[in-house]
Backbone bond lengths (Angstrom), bond angles and torsions (degrees), N, CA, C in turn:
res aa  C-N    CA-C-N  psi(-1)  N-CA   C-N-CA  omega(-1)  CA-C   N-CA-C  phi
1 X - - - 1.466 - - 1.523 109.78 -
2 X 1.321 113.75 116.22 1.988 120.47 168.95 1.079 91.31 -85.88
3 X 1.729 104.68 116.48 1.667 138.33 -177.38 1.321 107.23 -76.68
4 X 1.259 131.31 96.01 1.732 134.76 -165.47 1.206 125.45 5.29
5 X 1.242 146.96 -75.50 1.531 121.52 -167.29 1.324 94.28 -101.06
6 X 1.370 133.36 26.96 1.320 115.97 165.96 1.219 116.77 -76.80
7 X 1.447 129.08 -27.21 1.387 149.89 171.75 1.204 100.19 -42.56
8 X 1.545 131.79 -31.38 1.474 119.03 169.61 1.844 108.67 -89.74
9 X 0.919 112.46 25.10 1.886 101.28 -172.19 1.371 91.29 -118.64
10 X 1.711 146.36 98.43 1.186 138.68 170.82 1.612 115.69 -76.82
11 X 1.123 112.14 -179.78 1.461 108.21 155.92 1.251 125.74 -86.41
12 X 1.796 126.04 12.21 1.508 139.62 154.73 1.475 115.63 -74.36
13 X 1.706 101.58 -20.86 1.732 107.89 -169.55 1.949 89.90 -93.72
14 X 0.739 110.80 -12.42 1.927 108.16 -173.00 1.829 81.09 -104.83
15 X 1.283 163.36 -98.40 0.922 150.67 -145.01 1.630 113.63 -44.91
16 X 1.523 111.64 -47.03 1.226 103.30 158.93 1.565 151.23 -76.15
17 X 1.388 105.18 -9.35 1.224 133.17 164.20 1.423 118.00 -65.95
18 X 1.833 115.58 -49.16 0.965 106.64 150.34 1.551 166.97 -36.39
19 X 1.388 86.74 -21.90 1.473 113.51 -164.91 1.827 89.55 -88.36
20 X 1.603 116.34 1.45 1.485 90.61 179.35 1.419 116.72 -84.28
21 X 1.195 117.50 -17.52 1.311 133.46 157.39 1.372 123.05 -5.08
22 X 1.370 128.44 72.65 1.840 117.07 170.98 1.295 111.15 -101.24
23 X 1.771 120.98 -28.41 1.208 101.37 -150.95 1.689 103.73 -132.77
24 X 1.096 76.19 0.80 2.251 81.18 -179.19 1.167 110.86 85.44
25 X 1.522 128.98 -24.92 1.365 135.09 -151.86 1.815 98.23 -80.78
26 X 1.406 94.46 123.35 1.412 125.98 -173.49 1.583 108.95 -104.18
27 X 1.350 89.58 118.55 1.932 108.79 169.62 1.721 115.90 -112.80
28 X 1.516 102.43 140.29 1.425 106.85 -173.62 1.590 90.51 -107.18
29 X 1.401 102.69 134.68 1.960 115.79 -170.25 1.973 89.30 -93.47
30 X 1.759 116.55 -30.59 1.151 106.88 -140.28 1.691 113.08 -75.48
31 X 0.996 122.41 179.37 1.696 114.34 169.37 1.673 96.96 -96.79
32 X 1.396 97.96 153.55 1.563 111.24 160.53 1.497 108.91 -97.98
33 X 1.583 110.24 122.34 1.619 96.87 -175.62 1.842 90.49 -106.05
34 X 1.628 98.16 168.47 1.363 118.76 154.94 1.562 112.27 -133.49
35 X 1.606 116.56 -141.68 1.295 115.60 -178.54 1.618 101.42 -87.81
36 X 1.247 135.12 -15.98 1.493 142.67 170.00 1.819 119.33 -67.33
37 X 1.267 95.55 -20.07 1.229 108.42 -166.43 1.652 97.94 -54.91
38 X 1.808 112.82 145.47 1.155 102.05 178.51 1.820 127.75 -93.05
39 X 1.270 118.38 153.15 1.709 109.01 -150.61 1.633 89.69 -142.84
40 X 1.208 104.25 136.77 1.471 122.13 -177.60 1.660 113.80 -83.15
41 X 1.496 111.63 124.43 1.956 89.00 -156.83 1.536 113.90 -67.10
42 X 1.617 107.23 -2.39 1.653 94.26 -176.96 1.668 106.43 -75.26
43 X 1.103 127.44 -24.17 1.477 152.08 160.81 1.832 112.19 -53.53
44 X 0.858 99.01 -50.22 2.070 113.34 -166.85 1.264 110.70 61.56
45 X 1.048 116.63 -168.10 1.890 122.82 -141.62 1.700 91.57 -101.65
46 X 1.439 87.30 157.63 1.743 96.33 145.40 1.143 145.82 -86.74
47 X 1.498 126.01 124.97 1.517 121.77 -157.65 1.780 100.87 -144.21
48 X 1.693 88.32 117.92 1.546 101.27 -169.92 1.570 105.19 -135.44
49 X 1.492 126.33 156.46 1.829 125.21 175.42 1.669 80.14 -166.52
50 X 1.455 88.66 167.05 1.309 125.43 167.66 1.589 109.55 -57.14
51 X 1.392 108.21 121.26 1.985 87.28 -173.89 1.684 76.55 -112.60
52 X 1.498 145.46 -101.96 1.220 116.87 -174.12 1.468 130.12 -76.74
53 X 1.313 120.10 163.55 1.322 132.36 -167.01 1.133 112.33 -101.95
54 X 1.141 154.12 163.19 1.608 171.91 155.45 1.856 105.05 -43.42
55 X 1.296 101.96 -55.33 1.564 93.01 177.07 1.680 110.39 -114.29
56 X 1.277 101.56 27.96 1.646 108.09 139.84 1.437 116.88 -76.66
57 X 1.139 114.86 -54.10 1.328 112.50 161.76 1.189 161.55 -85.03
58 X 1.627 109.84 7.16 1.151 121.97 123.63 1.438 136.98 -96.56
59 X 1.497 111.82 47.09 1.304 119.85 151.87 1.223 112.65 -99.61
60 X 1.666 101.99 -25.49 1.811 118.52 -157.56 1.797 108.95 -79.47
61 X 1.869 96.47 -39.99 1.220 96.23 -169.17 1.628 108.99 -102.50
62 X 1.554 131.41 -169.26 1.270 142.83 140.87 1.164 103.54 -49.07
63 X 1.987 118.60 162.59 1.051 122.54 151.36 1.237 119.93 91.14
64 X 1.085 123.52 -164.48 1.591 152.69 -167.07 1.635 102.87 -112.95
65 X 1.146 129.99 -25.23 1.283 122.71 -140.77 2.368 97.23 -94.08
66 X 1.594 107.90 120.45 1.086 101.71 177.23 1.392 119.77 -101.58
67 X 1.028 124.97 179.69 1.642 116.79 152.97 1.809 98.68 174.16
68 X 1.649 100.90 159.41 1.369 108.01 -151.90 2.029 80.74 -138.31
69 X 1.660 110.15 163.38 1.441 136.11 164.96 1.303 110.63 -121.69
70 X 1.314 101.57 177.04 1.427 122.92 163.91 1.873 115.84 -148.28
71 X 1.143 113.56 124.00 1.227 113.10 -166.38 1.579 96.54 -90.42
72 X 1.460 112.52 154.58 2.006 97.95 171.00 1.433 97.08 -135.33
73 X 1.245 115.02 166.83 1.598 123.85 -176.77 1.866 87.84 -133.14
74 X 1.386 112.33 133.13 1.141 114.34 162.37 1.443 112.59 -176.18
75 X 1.275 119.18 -166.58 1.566 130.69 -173.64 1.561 94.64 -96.13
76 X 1.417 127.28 178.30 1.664 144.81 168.46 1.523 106.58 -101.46
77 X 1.763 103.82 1.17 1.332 115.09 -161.98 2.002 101.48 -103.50
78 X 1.600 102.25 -15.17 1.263 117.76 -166.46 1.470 115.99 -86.67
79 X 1.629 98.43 128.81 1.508 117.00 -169.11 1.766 111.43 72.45
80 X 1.550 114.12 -153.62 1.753 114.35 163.56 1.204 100.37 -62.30
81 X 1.016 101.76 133.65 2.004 132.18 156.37 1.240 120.32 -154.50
82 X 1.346 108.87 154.90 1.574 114.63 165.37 1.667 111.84 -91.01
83 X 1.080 101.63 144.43 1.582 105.61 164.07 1.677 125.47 -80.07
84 X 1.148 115.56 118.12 1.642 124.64 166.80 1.364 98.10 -51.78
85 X 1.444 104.92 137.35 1.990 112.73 150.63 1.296 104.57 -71.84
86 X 1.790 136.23 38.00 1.664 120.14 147.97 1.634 93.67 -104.25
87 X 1.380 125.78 -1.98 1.619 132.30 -174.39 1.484 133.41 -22.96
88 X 2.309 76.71 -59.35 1.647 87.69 -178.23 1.646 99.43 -153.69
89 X 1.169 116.68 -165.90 1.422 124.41 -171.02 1.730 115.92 -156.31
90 X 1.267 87.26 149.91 1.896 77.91 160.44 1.916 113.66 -120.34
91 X 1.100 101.27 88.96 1.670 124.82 -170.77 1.444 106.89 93.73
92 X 1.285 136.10 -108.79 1.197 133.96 -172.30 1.502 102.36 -125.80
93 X 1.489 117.64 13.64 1.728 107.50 140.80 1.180 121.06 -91.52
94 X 1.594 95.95 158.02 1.653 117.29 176.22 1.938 90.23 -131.23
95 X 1.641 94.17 167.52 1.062 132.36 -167.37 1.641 96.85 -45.28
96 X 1.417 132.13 122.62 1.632 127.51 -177.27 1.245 114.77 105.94
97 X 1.847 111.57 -8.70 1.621 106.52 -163.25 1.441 104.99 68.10
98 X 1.316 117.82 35.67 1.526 107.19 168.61 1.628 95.73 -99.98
99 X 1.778 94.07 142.32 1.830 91.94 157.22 1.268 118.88 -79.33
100 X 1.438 103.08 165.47 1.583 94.19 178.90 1.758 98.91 -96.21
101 X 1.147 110.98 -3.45 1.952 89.27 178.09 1.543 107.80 -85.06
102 X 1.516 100.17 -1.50 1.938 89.03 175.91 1.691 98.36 -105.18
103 X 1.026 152.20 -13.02 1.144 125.70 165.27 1.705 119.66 -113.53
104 X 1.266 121.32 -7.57 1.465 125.19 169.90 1.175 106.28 -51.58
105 X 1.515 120.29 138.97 1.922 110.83 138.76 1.766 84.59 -160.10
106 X 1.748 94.13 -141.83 1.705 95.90 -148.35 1.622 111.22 -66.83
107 X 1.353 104.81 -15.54 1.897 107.84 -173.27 1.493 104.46 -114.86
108 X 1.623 106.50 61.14 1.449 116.06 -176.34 1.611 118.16 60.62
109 X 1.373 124.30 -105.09 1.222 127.34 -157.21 1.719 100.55 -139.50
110 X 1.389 102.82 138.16 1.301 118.68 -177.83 1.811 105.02 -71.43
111 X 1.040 124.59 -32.19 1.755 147.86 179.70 1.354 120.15 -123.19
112 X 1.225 123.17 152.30 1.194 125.19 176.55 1.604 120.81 52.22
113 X 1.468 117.07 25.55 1.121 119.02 165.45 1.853 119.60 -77.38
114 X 1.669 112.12 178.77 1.037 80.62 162.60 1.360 153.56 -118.59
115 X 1.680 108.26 36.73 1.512 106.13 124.87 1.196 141.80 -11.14
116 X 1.232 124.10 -16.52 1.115 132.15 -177.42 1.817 127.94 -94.89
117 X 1.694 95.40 -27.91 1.492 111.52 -164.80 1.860 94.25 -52.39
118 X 1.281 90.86 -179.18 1.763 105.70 173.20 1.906 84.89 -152.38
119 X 1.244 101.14 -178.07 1.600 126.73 155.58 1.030 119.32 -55.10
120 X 1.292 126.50 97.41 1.464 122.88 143.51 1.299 128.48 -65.57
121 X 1.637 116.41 107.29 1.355 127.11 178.25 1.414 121.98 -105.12
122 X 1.086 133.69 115.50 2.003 113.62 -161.54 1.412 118.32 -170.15
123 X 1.074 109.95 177.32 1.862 105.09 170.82 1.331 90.69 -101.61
124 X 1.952 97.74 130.05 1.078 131.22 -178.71 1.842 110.10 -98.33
125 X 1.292 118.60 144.22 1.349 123.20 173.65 1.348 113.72 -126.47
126 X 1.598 123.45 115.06 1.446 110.44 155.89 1.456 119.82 -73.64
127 X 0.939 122.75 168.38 1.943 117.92 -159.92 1.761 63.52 -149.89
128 X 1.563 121.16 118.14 1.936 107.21 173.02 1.895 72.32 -127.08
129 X 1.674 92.69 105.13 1.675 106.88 168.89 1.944 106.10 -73.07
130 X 0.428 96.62 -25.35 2.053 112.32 -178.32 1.325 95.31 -82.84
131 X 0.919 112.89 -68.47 2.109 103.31 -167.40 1.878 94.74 -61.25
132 X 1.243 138.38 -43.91 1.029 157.61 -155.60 1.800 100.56 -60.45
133 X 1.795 99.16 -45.87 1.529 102.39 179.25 1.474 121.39 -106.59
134 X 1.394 102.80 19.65 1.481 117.22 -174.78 1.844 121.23 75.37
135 X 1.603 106.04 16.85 1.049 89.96 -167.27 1.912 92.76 -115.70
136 X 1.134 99.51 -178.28 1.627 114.98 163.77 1.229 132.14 -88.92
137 X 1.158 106.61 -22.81 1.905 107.27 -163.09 1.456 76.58 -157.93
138 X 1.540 121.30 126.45 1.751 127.96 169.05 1.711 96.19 -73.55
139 X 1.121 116.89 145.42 1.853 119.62 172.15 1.410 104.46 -44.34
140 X 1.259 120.26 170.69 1.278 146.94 -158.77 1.479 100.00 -66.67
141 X 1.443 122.05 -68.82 1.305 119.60 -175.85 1.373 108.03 -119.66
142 X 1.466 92.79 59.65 1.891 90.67 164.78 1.245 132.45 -103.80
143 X 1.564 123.81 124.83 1.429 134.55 -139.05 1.933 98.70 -103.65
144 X 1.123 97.82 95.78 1.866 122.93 -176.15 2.365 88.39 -39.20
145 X 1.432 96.92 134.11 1.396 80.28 157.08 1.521 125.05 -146.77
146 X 0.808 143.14 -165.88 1.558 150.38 -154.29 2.158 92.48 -59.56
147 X 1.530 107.48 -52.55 1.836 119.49 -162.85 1.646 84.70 -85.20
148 X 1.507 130.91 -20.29 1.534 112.52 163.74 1.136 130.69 -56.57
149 X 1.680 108.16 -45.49 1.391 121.13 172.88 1.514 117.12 -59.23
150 X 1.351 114.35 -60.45 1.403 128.06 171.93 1.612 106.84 -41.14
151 X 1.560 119.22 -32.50 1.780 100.12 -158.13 1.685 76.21 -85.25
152 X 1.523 132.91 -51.86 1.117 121.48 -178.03 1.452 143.33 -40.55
153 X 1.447 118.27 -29.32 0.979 145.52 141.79 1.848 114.14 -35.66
154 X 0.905 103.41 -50.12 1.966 108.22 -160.98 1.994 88.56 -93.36
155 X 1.625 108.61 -41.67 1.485 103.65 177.10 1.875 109.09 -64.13
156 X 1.380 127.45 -15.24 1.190 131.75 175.81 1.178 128.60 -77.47
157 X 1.807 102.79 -40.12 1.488 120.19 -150.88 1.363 120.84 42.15
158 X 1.155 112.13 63.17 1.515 133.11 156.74 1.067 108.53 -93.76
159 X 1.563 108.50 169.68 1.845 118.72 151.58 1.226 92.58 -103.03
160 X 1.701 110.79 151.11 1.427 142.13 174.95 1.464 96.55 -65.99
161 X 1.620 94.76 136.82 1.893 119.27 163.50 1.549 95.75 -13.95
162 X 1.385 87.35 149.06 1.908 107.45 -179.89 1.365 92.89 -151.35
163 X 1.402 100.53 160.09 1.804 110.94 178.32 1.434 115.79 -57.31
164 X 1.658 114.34 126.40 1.389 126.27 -169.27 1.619 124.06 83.42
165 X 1.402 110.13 -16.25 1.479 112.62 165.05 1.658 111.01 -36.81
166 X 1.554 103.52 162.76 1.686 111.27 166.42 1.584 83.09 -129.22
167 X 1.690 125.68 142.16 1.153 153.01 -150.37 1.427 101.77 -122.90
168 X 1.497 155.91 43.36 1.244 126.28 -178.30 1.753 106.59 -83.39
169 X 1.575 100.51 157.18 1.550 142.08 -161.29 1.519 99.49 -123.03
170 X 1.530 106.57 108.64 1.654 131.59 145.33 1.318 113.17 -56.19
171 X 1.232 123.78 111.68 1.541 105.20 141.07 1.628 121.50 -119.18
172 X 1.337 93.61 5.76 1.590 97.86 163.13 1.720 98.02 104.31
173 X 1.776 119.58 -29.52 0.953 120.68 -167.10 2.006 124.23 -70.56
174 X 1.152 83.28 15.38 1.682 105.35 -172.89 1.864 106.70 -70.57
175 X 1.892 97.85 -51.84 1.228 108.86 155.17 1.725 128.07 -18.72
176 X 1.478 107.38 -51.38 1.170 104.63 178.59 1.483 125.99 -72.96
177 X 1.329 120.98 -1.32 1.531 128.54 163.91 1.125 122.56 -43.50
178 X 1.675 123.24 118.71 1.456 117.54 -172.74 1.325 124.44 58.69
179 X 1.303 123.08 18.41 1.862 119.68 -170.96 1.986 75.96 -146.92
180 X 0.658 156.00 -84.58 1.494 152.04 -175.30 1.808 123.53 -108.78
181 X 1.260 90.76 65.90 1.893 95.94 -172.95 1.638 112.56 -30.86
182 X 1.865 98.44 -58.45 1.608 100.65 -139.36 1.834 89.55 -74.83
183 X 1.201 124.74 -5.50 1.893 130.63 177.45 1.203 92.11 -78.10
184 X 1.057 146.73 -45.28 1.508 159.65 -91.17 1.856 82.63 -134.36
185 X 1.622 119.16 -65.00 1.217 118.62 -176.92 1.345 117.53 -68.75
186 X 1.316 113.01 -30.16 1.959 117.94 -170.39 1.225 110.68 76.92
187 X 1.677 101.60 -146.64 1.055 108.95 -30.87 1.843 117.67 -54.11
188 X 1.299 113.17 -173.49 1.555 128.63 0.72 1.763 106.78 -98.08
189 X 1.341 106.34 161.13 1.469 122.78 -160.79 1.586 120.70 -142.89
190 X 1.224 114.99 115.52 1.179 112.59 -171.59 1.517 134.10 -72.62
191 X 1.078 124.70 112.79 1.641 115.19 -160.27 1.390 110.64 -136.63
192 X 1.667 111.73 -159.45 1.598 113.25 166.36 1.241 115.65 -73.98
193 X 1.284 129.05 177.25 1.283 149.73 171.26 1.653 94.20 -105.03
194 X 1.327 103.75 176.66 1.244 124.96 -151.65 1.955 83.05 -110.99
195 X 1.018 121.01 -26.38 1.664 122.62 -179.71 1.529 92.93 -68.85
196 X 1.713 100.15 -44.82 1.798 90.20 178.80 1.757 121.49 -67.94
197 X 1.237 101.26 -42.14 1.703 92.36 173.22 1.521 109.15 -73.44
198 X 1.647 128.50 18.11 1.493 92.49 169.01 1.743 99.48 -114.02
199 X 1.321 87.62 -13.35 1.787 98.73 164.77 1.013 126.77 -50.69
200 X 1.268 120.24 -43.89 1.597 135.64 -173.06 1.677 110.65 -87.76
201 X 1.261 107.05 -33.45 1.778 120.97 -173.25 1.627 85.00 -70.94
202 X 1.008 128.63 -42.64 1.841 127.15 -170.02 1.089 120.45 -69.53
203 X 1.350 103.08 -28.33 1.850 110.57 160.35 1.676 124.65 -93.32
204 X 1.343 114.05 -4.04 1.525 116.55 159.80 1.343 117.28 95.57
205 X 1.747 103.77 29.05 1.570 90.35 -169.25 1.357 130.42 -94.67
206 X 1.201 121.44 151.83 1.660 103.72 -170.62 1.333 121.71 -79.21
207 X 1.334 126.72 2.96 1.594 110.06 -166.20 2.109 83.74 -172.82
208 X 1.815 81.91 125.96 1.539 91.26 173.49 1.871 101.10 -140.58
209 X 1.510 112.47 110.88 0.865 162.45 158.91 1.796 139.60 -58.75
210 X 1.382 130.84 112.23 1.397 137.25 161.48 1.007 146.46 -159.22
211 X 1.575 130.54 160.26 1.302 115.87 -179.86 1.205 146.51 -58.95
212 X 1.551 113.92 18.28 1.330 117.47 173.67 1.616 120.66 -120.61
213 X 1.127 128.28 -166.80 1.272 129.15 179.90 1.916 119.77 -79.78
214 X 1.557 103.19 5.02 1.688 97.59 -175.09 2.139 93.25 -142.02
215 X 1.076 114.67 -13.88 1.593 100.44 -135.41 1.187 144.41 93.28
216 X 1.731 101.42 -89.10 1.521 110.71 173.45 1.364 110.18 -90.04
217 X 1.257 116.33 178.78 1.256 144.82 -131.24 2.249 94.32 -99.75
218 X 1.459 105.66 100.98 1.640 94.70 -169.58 1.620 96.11 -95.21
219 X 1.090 128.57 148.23 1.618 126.86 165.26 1.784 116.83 -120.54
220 X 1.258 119.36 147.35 1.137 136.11 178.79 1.813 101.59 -59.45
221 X 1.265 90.25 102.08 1.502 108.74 -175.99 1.833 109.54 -80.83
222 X 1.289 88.68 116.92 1.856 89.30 167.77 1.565 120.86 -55.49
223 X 1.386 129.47 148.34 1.018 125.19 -166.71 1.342 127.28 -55.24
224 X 1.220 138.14 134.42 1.816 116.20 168.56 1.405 104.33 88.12
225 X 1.111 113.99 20.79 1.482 129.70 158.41 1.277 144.66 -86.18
226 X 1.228 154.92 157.97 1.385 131.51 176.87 1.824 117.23 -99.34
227 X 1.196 99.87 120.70 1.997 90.51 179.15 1.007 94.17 -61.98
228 X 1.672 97.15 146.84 1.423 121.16 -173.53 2.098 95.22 -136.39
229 X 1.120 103.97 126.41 1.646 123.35 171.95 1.557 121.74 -119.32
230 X 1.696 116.79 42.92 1.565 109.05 -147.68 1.795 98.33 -78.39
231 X 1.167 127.89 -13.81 1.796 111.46 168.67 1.597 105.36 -59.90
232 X 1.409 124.07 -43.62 1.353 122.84 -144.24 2.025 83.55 -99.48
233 X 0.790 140.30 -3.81 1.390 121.70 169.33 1.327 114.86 -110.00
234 X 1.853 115.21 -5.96 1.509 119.82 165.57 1.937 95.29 -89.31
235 X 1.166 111.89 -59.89 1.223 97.36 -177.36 1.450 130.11 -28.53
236 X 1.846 103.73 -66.28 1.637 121.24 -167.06 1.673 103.09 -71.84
237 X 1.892 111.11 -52.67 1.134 107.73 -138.40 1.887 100.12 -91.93
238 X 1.332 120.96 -13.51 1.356 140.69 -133.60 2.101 87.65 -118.84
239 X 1.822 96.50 -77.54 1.108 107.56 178.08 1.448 124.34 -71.12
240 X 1.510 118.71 -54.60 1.401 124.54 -176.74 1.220 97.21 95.85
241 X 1.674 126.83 23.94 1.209 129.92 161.40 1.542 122.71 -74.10
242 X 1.023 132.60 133.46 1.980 143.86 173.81 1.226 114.28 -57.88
243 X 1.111 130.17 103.91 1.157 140.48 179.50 2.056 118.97 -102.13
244 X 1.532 99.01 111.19 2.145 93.56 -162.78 1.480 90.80 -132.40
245 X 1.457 111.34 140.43 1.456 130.91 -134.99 1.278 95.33 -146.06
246 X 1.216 140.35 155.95 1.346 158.99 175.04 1.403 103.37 67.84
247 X 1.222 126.11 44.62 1.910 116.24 -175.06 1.916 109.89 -82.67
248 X 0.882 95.58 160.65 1.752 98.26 166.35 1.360 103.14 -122.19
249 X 1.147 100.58 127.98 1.771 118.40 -168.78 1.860 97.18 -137.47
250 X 0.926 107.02 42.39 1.766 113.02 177.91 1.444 100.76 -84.77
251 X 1.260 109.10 -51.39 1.509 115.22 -168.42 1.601 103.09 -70.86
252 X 1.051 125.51 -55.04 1.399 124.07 -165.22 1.573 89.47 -68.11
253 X 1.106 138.97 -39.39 1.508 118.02 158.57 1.115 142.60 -19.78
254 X 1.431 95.72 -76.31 1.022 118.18 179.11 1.310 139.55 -31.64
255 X 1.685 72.77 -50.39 2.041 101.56 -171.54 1.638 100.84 -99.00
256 X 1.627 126.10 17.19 0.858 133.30 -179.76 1.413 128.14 36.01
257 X 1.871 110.22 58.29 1.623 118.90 -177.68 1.155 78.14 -95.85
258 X 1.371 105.30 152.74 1.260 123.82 175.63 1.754 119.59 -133.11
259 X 1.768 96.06 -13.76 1.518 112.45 -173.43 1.513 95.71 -155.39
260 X 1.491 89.27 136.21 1.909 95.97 -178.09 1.591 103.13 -174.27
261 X 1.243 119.97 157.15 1.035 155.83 158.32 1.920 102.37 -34.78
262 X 1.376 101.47 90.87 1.403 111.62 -178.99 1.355 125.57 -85.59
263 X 1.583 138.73 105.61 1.336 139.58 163.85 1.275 125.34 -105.07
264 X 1.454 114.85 139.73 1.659 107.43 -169.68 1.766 85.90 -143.64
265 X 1.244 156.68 122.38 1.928 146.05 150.46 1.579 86.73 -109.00
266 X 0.858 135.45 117.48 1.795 159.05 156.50 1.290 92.81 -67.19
267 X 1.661 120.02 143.43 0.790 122.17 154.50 1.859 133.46 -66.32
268 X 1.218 113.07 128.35 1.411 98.79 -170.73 1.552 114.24 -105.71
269 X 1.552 107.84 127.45 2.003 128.22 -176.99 1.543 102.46 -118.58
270 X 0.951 113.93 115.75 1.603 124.32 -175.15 1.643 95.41 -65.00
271 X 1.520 86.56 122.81 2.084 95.77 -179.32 1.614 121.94 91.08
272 X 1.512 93.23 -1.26 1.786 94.17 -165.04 1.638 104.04 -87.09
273 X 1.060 104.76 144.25 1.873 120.39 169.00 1.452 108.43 -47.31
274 X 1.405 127.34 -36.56 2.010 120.93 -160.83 1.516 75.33 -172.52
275 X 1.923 93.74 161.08 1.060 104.82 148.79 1.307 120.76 -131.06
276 X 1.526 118.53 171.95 1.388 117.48 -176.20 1.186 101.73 -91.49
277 X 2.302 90.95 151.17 1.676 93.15 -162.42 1.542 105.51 -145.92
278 X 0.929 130.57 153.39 1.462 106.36 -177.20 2.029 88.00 -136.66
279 X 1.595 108.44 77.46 1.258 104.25 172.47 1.500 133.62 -60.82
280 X 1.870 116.01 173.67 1.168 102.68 173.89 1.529 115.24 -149.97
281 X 1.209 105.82 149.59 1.758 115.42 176.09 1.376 104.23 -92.90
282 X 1.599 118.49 131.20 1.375 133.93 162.28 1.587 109.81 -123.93
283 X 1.359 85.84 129.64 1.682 104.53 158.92 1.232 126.67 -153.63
C-alpha cells in the first residue's frame, strides 16, 4: 500500500534530492525531550524512571555482566512527530473516506495507522517566515499567508515547492522550547493559513512541517465556539499529506540552509496516531 502523499515521492525525487549533498554537514531537526519537555494537555505529559537497575541485574544474573532500562509513558503526539492520516477527521471521516466507527477500537486504528509510514527521503525546504521579515519570533497569532511564502521564497532564493518536496515553516517560535512551555503550547500560535495548505497540496508535496506544536496558525477561541483545525483536516484528511510538529530549525537558520537533503523514518506502532522522529537536514 503507497501511504497517501507518498505516491508523489519517487525514487527520481530521492536521486535528485540527493545530489544536494556538498558538504556532509548533518543537522538534527528533532527535540530532545525530558520530564520538562513541553506537552499539550489533550496529549498529557511525559512520564519516564529507571524501571531496571544495574545491580538488579547483577543480582538476577551470573557474572559480571550488568545492564539497566528505562520504561516511558507518553503520547505518539510527544515531542517531534509526524502525524498518521488515522490523526484527525472532519466528523466521522478519516483520510480515504474511511469512518472512524469501522476501523477505531482500543489500539487506535485498524488502517491507516502508523504502521504504515516508510522513509521520507526528499528535497527539503526551510520557508524561515521570521528571518524573511526581519523579525525573531512572528507575533503570537500570526496567520502565515500565500505573499508570506512567496516574499520568503525571493528572501531565500529558492525555487518554490515541487512534487514530493517536505516544506518546513520557521516562525521562530521553536525558541520557546523549555524556556516558556505554557507560551510555547498556546494557544494562541502562529502558523499557516489554510490558503497556505491549499497552495502547497497543489504542488504535491509530501510532508508539511514546523516549529511549533500545530503548524497552522491556532487562535484563542471565544467561548461556545466550535474548534476549528482547517490546514490539518485539508492536509491529513482531504490530501493525505504528513504533517511533523515540534521541529527545531534554529540551526538551519542560523546558518541560513534553506534547501537540503531531507530525512524523516518515524517510528512505526501498529494503530498509532504519529510517530516519533528525530529528522534530518543534509548538505
Amino acid at each position: 500500500m503507497v501511504y497517501g502523499a507518498l505516491r508523489s515521492l519517487s525514487e527520481a525525487n530521492v536521486a535528485q534530492a540527493a545530489l544536494l549533498v556538498k558538504r556532509g554537514r548533518v543537522y538534527q531537526l528533532g527535540r530532545v525531550l525530558d520530564v520538562n519537555s513541553p506537552a499539550h494537555p489533550f496529549h498529557g505529559p511525559l512520564f519516564y524512571s529507571t524501571f531496571r537497575r544495574v545491580k538488579d541485574s547483577l543480582r538476577v544474573w551470573r557474572g559480571s555482566f550488568g545492564a539497566m532500562n528505562v520504561r516511558l509513558e507518553m503520547s505518539d503526539h510527544t515531542g517531534t512527530h509526524i502525524d498518521a492520516l488515522n490523526h484527525v477527521s472532519i466528523g466521522n471521516m478519516l483520510y480515504g473516506g474511511r469512518a472512524v466507527e469501522d476501523i477505531e477500537w482500543e489500539m487506535g486504528t485498524r488502517e491507516l495507522g502508523a504502521e504504515n509510514f516508510q522513509p521520507i527521503v526528499t528535497r527539503g525546504l526551510l520557508l524561515d517566515i521570521a528571518a524573511s521579515k526581519g523579525l525573531g519570533v512572528l507575533e503570537d497569532n500570526y496567520l502565515i499567508s500565500v505573499e508570506d511564502v512567496v516574499l520568503a521564497l525571493k528572501f531565500e532564493g529558492v525555487a518554490e515547492p515541487r512534487e514530493g518536496d517536505a516544506v518546513l515553516f520557521r516562525t521562530g517560535w521553536g525558541a520557546l522550547w523549555g524556556r516558556d512551555n505554557s507560551r510555547y503550547i498556546g494557544p494562541p500560535i502562529p502558523g499557516i493559513s489554510i490558503d497556505v495548505a491549499k497552495w502547497l497540496s497543489a504542488r504535491n508535496v509530501v510532508l508539511v512541517g514546523g516549529d511549533t506544536p500545530s503548524v497552522e496558525r491556532i487562535s484563542v477561541e471565544p467561548p461556545n465556539t466550535p474548534h476549528v483545525e482547517p490546514v490539518h483536516q485539508h492536509l491529513i484528511v482531504e490530501k493525505g499529506i504528513f504533517m511533523l510538529e515540534n521541529l527545531d530549525l534554529e540551526e538551519l537558520s542560523s546558518e541560513k540552509v534553506y534547501e537540503f537533503l531531507f530525512i524523516c523514518n518515524p517510528v512505526r506502532i501498529r494503530g498509532a496516531t504519529a510517530g516519533h522522529v528525530n529528522p534530518i537536514a543534509i548538505t
